[in-house]
C-alpha positions as CSV (number, residue, x, y, z in Angstrom):
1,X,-74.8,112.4,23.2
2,X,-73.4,115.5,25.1
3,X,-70.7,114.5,27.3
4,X,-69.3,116.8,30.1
5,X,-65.4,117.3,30.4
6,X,-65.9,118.9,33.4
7,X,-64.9,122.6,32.7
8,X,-68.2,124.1,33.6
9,X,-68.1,123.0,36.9
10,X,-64.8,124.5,38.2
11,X,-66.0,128.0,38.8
12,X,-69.1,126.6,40.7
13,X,-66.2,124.6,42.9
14,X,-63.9,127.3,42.9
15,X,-67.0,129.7,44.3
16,X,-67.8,127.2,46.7
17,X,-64.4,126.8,48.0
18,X,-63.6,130.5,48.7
19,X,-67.6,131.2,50.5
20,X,-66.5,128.4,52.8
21,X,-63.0,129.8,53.4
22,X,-64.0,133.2,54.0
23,X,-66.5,131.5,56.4
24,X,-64.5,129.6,57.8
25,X,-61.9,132.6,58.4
26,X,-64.4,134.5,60.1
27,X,-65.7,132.1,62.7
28,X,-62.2,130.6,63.4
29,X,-59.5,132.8,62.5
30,X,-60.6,136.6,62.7
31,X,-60.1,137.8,66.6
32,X,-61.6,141.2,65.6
33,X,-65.2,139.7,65.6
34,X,-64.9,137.2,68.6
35,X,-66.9,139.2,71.6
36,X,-68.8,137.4,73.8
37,X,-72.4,139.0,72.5
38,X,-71.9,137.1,69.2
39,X,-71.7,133.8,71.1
40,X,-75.4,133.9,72.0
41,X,-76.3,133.5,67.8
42,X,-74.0,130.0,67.6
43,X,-75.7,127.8,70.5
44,X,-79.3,128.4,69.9
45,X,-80.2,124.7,70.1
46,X,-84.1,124.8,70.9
47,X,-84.6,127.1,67.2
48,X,-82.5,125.0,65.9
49,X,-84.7,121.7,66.8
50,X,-88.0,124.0,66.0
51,X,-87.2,125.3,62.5
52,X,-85.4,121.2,61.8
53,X,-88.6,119.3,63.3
54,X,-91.4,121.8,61.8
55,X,-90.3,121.4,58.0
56,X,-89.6,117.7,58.7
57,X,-93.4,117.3,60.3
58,X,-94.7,119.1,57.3
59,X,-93.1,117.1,54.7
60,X,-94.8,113.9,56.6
61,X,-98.3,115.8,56.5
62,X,-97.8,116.1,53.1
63,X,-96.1,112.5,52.2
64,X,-99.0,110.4,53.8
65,X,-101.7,111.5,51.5
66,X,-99.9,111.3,48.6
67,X,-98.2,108.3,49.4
68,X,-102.3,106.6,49.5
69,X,-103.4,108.3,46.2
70,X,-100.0,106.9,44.8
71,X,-101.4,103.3,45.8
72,X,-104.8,103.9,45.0
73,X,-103.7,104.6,41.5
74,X,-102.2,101.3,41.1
75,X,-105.4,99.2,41.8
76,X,-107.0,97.2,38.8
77,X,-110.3,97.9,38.3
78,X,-111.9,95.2,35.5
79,X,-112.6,97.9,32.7
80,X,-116.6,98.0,31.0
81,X,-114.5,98.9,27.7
82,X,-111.0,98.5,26.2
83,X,-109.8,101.0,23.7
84,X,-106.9,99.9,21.6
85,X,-104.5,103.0,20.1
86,X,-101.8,102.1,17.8
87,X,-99.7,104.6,16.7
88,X,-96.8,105.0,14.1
89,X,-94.2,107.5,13.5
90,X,-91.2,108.1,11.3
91,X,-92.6,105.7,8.2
């Protein structure tokens, strides 16, 4: 069995880390970019709730049907005819 040491996924953390500390920089600790017209972009709260709630509402649409075919499926219907298949491998 392949067993991970762990070495494949320190660049992945170490990209991670910097992309959020360069982010993090900018938005906290670089007073060149902190005018008041970039403000506006941060506190948009009702786009925020639209593009959170419309994805969420069409994941449901989608869930409920499939969640009844996923039942249906289950239900035991008494068969008319039975087919037995045995099979062998590696004799």
């Amino acid at each position: 069995m392949y067993r991970s040491e762990g070495g494949e996924k320190r660049p992945i953390l170490i990209f991670v880390l910097v992309i959020m500390g360069r982010t993090l920089y900018y938005f906290n600790y670089n007073p060149q970019h902190a005018d008041i017209s970039s403000r506006s972009v941060v506190h948009g709260t009702a786009i925020e709730i639209i593009w959170t709630a419309v994805p969420s509402l069409i994941l449901v649409i989608v869930a409920l049907p499939s969640f009844a075919l996923l039942y249906s499926i289950d239900e035991v219907i008494d068969a008319s005819l039975t087919v037995k298949c045995v099979g062998h491998q590696w004799y």
